[in-house]
N, C-alpha and C positions, 0 to 999 in steps of 0.2 A: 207892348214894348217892355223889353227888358229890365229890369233893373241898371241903372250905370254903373253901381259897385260888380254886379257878375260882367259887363263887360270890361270895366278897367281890368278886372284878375284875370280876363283872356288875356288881354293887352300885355298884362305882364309874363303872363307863361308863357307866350308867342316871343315878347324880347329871352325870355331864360332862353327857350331853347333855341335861338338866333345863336344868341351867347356860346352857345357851350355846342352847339354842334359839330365845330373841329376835332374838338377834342373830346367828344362823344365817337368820333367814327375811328378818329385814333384807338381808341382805348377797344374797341368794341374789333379791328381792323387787328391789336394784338392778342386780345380773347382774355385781359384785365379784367375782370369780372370785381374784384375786388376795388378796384379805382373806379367801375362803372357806378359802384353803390355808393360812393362819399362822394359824388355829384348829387346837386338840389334832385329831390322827388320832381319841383317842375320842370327840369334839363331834358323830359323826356318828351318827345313830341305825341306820344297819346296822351297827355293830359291837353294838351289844347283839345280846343271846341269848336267844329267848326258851328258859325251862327250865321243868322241872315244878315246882312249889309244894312240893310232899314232899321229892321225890327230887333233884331236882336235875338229872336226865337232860334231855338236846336235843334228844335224837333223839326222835322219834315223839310231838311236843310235837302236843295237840290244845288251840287257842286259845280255845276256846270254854269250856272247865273248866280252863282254866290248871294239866294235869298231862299226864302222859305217857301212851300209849294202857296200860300197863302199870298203872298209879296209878286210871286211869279203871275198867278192869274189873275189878278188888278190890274199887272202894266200890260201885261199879254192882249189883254182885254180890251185895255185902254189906248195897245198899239207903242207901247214904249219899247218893245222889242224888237227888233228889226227881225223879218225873217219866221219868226213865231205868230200862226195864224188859228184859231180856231177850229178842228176838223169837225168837215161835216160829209155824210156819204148816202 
């Protein structure tokens, strides 16, 4: 499990760049370059992370069930997945 402080700071760079994305594409939409840079460093949407829903982990994040390849084969396994079945041949 993650830490709760590394996910509150996702928490908040996901509301930044909530925030500022109008006026991110504005700026970015007249080629401002210089108004692009005195927006927060978090305004930018590569600084989020995407993490697992459970756990919290980064690494081995599968985007398509928004958890971790770890998180994934416990419920897969376990049947929490509708549709996702163990292959065998």
């Amino acid at each position: 499990m993650a830490k709760k402080s590394w996910l509150e700071r996702n928490k908040k760079k996901a509301d930044t760049v909530k925030k500022y994305a109008a006026l991110r594409a504005e700026l970015k939409a007249k080629k401002d370059y210089a108004g692009l840079s005195k927006l927060p460093k978090n305004a930018s949407p590569v600084r989020v992370i995407n993490r697992c829903a459970f756990t919290g982990r980064r690494h081995g994040y599968l985007r398509k069930f928004n958890c971790s390849r770890l998180t994934f084969r416990e419920a897969a396994l376990n049947g929490l997945i509708p549709g996702v079945t163990k292959a065998s041949w």
